[in-house]
C-alpha positions in Angstrom: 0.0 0.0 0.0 1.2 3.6 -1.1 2.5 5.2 1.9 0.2 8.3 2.1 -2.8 5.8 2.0 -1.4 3.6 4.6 -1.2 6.8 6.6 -4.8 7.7 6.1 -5.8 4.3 7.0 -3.6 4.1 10.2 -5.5 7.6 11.2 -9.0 6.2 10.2 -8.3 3.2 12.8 -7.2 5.5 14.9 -10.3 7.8 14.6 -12.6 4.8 15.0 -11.2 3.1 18.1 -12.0 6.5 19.9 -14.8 6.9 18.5 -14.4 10.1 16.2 -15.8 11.3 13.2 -14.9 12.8 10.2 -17.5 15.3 10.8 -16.1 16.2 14.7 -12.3 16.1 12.9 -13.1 18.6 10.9 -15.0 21.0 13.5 -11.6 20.5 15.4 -9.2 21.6 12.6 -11.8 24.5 11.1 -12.0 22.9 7.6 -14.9 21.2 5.8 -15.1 17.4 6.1 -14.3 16.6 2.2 -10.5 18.4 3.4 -10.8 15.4 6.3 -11.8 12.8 3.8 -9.6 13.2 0.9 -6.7 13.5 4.0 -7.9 9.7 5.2 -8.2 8.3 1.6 -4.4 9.1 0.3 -3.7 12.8 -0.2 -0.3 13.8 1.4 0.3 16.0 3.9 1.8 19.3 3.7 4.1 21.0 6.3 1.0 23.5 7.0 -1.6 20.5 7.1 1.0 18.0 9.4 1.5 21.3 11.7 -2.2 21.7 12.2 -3.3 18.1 12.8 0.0 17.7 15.1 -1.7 20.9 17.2 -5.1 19.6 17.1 -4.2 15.7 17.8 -0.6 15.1 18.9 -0.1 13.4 15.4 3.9 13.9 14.6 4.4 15.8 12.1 7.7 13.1 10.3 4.9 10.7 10.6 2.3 12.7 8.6 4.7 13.8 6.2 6.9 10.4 5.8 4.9 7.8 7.7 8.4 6.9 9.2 8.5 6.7 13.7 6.4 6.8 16.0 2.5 7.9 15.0 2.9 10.0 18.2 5.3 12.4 20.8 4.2 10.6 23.4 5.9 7.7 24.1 4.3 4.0 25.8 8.1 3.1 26.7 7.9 6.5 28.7 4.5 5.4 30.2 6.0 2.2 31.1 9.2 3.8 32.4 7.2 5.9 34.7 4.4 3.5 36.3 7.6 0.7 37.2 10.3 3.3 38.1 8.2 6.0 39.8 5.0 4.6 41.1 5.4 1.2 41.7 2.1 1.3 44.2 -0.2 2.2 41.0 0.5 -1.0 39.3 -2.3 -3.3 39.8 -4.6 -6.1 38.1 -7.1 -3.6 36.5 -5.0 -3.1 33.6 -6.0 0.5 33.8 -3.3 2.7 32.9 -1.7 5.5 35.0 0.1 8.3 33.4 1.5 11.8 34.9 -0.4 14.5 32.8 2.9 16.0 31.8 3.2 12.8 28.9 0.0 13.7 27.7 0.3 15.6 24.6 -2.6 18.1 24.7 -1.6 21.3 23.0 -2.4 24.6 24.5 -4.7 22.8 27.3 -3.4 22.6 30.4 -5.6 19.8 31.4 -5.6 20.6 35.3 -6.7 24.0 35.4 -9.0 22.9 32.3 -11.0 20.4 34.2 -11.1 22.0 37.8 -12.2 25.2 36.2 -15.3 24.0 34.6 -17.5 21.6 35.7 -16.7 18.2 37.4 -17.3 16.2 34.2 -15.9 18.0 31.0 -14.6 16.4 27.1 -10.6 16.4 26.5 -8.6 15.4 23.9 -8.4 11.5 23.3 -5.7 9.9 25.0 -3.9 7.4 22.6 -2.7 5.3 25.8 -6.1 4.2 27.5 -9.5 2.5 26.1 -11.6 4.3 24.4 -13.5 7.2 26.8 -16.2 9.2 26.4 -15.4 11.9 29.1 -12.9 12.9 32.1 -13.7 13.7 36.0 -12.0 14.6 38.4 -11.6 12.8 41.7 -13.1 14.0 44.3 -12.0 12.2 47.5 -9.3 9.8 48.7 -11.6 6.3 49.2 -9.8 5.1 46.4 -6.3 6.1 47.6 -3.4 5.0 47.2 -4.0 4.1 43.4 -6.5 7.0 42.6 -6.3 10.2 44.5 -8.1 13.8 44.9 -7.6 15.9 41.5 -6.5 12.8 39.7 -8.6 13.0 36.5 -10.3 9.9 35.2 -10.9 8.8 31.7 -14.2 7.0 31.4 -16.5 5.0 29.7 -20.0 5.2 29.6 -21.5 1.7 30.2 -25.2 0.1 29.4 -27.2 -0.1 32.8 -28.8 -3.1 32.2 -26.1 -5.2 30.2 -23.1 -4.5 31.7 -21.2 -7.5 33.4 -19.6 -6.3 36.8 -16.6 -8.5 38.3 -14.8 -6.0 40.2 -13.6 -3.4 38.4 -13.4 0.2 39.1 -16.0 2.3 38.2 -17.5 5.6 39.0 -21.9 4.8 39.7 -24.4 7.3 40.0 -27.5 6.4 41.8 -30.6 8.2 42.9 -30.3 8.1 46.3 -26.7 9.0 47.1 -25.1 10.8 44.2 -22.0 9.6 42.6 -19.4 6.9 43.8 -15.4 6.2 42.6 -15.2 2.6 43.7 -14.4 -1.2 43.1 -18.3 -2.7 42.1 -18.9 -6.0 42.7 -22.2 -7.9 41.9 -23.7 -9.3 44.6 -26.4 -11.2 43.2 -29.0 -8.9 44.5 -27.5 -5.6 43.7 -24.1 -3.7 43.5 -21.5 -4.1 47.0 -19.1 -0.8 46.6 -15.5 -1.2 48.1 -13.1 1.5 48.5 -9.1 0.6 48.6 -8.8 3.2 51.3 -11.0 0.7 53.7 -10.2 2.6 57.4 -12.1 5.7 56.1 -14.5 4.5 53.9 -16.1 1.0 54.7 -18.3 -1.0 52.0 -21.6 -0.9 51.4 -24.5 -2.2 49.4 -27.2 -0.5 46.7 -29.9 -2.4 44.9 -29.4 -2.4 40.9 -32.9 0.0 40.7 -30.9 2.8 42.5 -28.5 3.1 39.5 -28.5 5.7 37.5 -25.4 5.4 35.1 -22.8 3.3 35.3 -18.7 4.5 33.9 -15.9 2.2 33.7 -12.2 3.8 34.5 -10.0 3.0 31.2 -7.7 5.2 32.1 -6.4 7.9 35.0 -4.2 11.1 33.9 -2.5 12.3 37.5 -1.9 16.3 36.7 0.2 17.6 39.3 3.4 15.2 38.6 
């Protein structure tokens, strides 16, 4: 396969795993969607184009223009680097990535202030290293601590309420009588049993399935002041 076309195809992959169209690409970079489309479907990349998508995505621009390294600046060696070296403590059976903030490539968002200054639950750029999310929130408390902390943001995953299979992972559940939880679910049969890592301050407890609202799997957690 031609290498511009190979490149438009590695993009359109891209684009679907996270679940974005041609229609929100183009919003994005402030072109019409035929300029997205003929991008996808072969036509190379100039410098001006590659600097632009690069901005808007964290694409690197040699890999728009030659298809040659890595497709982007941040780095899953550095990712890996960091959880073994730095935070050992974060490295557990979830297989939910942790990353400091400052390997995330969003340009001209500084995803802290970005978050904490709107509301709790706010859209961000895709992150290339987790699952794909629908939306980030921040953390409010420390019952998940050590692994996930106050102001840690968390990439998540909107879930089906009435199909989804739960087995232990961590989620964030709203429900109707008590608001919002960040905890490990686990299906008791009868309804949901909600266990916090940090069990001296925050002990379990139980909710039946008709007191949930939404449910939202953790794919991913971006930790912003590292």
């Amino acid at each position: 396969m031609p290498i511009k076309k190979e490149i438009g195809r590695t993009i359109k992959e891209y684009f679907t795993e996270i679940g974005l169209s041609q229609m929100e690409v183009a919003n994005r970079l402030g072109v019409q969607q035929a300029a997205v489309s003929n991008q996808l479907n072969g036509r190379a990349f100039g410098k001006n184009s590659a600097a632009k998508w690069n901005k808007e995505f964290g694409f690197r621009i040699n890999w728009l223009l030659t298809g040659e390294g890595p497709m982007f600046d941040t780095m899953t060696s550095a990712v890996n680097e960091y959880q073994l070296e730095d935070h050992p403590e974060l490295n557990h059976d979830d297989d939910i990535p942790v990353i400091p903030a400052r390997l995330f490539r969003a340009p001209e968002i500084n995803i802290y202030e970005y978050v904490m200054s709107s509301s709790s639950v706010e859209r961000l750029p895709p992150v290339p290293h987790f699952q794909k999310h629908d939306l980030f929130a921040t953390c409010p408390g420390d019952a998940m601590a050590p692994r996930i902390c106050r102001g840690y943001l968390l990439a998540l995953r909107r879930m089906p309420v009435d199909s989804t299979i739960i087995n232990g992972e961590i989620y964030v559940i709203d429900t109707k009588s008590q608001g919002m939880f960040l905890r490990r679910i686990v299906d008791n049969g009868e309804g949901l049993t909600f266990i916090a890592e940090n069990q001296q301050e925050f002990p379990d407890f139980e909710l039946p399935y008709a007191d949930v609202i939404n449910i939202f799997r953790v794919v991913g957690v971006l930790i912003p002041n590292i």
